[in-house]
N, C-alpha and C positions, 0 to 999 in steps of 0.2 A: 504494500500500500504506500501509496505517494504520499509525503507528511510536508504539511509547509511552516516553516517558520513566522508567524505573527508578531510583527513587532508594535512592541505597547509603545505608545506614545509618552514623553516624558512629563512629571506632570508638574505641575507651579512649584514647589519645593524642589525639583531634581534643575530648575530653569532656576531656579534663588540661589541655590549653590554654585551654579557657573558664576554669577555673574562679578565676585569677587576676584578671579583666575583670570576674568575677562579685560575687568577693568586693569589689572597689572599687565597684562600684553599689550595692552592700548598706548598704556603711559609708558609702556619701552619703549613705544616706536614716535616718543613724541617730536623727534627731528625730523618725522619724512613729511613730505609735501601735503601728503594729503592727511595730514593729522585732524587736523580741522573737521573733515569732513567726518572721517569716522567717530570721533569724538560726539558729532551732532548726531550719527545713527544711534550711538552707544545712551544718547539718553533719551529720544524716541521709544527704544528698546525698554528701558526700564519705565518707561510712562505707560507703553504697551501693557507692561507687566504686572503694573500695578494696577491699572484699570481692569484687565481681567479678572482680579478679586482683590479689593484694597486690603479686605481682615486678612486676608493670610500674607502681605506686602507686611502691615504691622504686627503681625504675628513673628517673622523673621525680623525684625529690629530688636522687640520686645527678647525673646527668648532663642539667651546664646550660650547654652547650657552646656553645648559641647564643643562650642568654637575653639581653633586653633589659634594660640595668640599670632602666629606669624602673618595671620591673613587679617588683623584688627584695623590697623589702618584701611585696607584698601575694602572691608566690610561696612566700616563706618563712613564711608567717603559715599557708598551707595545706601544707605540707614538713611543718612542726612538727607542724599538727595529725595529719597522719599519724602521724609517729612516737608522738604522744601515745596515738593508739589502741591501737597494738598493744603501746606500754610497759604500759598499764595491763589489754588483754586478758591480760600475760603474767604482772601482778600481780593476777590475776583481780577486778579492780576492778568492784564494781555496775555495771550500763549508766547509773544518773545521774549516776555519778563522772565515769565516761565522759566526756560528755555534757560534765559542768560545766570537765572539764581541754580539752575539745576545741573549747568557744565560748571559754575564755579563750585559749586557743592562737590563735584566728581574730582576738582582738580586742584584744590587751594591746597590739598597737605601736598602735592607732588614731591616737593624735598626730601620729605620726611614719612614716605612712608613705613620701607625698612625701620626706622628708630620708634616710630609707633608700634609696629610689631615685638620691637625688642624689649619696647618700655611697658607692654601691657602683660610680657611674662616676668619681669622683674619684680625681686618682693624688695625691693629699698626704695627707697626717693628718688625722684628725679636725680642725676649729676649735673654739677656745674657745666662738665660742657653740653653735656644734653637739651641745659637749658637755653643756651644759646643759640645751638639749631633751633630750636620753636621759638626762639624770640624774631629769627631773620625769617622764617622759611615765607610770611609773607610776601615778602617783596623778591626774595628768591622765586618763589611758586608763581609772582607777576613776570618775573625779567625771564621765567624759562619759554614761558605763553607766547610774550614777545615774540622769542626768537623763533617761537613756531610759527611766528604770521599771525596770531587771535589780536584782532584789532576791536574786539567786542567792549566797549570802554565801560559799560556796566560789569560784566564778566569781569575784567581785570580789577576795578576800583572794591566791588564786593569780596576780592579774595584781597588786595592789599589793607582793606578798611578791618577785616571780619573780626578781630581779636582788640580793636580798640574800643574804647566805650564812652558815653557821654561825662561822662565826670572824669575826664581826663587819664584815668586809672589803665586803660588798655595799652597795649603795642601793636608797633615798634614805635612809632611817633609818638603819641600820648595824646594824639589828636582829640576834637570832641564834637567836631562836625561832623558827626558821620552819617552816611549816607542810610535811607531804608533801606537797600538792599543787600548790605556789609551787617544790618542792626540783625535784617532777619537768615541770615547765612547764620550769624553768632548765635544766635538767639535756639536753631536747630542742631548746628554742630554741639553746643555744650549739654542740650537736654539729652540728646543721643550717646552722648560719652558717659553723662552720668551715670544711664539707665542701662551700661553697658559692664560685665564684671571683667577684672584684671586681676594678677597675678597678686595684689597687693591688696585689695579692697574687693568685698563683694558689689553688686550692682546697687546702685540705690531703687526703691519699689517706684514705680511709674507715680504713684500719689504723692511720694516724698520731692521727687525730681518737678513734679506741676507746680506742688506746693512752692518749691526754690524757685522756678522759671516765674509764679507769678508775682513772688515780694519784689524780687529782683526790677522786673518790669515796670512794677510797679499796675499790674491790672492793664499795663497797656494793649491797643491792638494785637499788636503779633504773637505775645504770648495767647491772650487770648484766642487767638486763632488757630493756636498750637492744642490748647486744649477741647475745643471744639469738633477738631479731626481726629483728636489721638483718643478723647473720651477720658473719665477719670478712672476707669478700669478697661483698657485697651488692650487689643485680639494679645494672646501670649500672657495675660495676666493669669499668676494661680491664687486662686482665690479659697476660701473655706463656706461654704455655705448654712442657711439657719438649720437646713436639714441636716446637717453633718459629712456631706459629701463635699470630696475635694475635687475642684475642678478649674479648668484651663479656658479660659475667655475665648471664645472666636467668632462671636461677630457681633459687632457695636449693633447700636438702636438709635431711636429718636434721644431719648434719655440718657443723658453722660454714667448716671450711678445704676443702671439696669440694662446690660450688655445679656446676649448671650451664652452660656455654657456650655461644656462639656465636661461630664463626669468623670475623674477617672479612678473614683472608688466611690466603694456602696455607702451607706448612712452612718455606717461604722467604722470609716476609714479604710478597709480591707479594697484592693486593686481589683477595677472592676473588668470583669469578661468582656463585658459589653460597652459599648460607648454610648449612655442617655445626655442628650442634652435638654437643657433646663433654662428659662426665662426668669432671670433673677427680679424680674419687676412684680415676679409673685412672692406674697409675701414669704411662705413655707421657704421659698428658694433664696429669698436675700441670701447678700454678699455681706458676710461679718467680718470678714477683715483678711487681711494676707498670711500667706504660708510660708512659712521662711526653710522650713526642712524640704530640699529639692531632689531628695534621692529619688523619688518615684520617677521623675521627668527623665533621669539620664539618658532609661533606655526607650523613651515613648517616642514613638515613631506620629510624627503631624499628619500624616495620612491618613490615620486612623481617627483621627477629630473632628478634621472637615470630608474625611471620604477621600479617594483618588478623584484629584483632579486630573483633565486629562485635556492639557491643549498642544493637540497635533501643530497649528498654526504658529505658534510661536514660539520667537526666537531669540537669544539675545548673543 
């Protein structure tokens, strides 16, 4: 009998894991001619990708349980650009704002990705000279753009602006004029880092990281906008429930505090066979607070949450 091989289609998690691998082949090649262009496919690509299903886009920012530190930098460089998207769809920003906030999200660490990678398996402090790389890599990560031809003068000014702040406090300049577009680069790279864990610190809880983003802000636009997209319990979140089941957040609602669940144990903590998901907007189901013990997650495979996704069409 003739047998034929059927091949499965890859699914939104097996396309999230490229795109970090992707992003560092892009950025080696950033002297050839045509950098430019593929740069602008490469974040099409991820607009693609998250518009296919945004919760499981925040579901991959949210929970990096088994991430390898070497890939941090260039995971976080595509986390950010996420959140950049949907901060400035909820600022109803032009698609070329878009655009211009979402290649400098992909590109402002270029200097420094390696030393990110190194820095987030390190259990000591920063080093002096460490420090110094990320005090240039601005203007570094402008003058490399440069030289590739990106004459995008939003694109350049939000990655040389990104780390200054208005009370004078930022670098490399100390500036305090800064641009909205550098306000909300910063504003996305630092909530993404927070809520992201390292070799030195675990991650901060996505409510702790709001909370910081909104004193910080001050309640302003952007932060706000930040939490209106991400929710106060956002896809990846594990939560404990009034019922007694532990479960993994995967898709927001109208309601910032009433997302929906995924169980991944029974009412008695015990790991469930089954995957039930649950509407926390009832009350039996509220969400009483976070789970700090994350052995259950190491070996929980995302598939099993939202189901196999399966998009033949895309690519990154």
């Amino acid at each position: 009998a003739q047998t034929s091989t059927v091949k499965v289609p890859p699914n939104l998690f097996g396309l999230w894991d490229k795109t970090a691998a992707d992003l560092q082949s892009l950025l080696a090649r950033l002297e050839e001619p045509d950098f430019a262009d593929q740069i602008e496919q490469y974040a099409h690509n991820i607009i693609k990708l998250l518009d296919l299903n945004p919760d499981i886009a925040l579901y991959r920012c949210v929970r990096q349980d088994n991430a390898q530190h070497y890939w941090y930098g260039y995971s976080h460089s595509v986390h950010t650009a996420v959140l950049c998207v949907l901060l400035s769809r909820q600022l109803a920003w032009p698609q070329s704002r878009t655009m211009s906030l979402v290649k400098a999200a992909l590109t402002m660490n270029a200097p420094i990705l390696e030393l990110q990678g190194k820095m987030a398996g390190q259990d000591v402090p920063m080093k002096e000279k460490q420090y110094e790389q990320i005090r240039h890599h601005p203007a570094e990560a402008v003058a490399m753009l440069r030289k590739a031809g990106i004459q995008d003068e939003d694109w350049l000014s939000a990655i040389a602006q990104h780390h200054e702040r208005a009370d004078g406090k930022g670098y490399p300049t100390g500036m305090q004029d800064v641009g909205e577009m550098a306000v909300a680069l910063r504003v996305t790279d630092v909530f993404m880092a927070k809520i992201s864990p390292r070799a030195i610190r675990e991650a901060l809880t996505p409510q702790v990281a709001v909370r910081q983003l909104y004193t910080e802000d001050a309640g302003g636009a952007l932060s706000t906008a930040v939490v209106k997209q991400f929710g106060l319990y956002p896809p990846g979140d594990y939560v404990k429930l009034a019922s007694g089941h532990l479960a993994l957040v995967v898709q927001r609602t109208s309601k910032a505090t009433a997302p929906i669940v995924a169980a991944i144990t029974d009412a008695n903590g015990q790991p469930a066979v089954k995957t039930v998901r649950f509407d926390t907007g009832q009350k039996e189901h509220g969400i009483v607070g976070a789970v700090s013990d994350k052995s259950l997650l190491k070996r929980l495979a995302p598939e099993r949450l939202f189901g196999l996704v399966e998009v033949p069409q895309a690519t990154t």
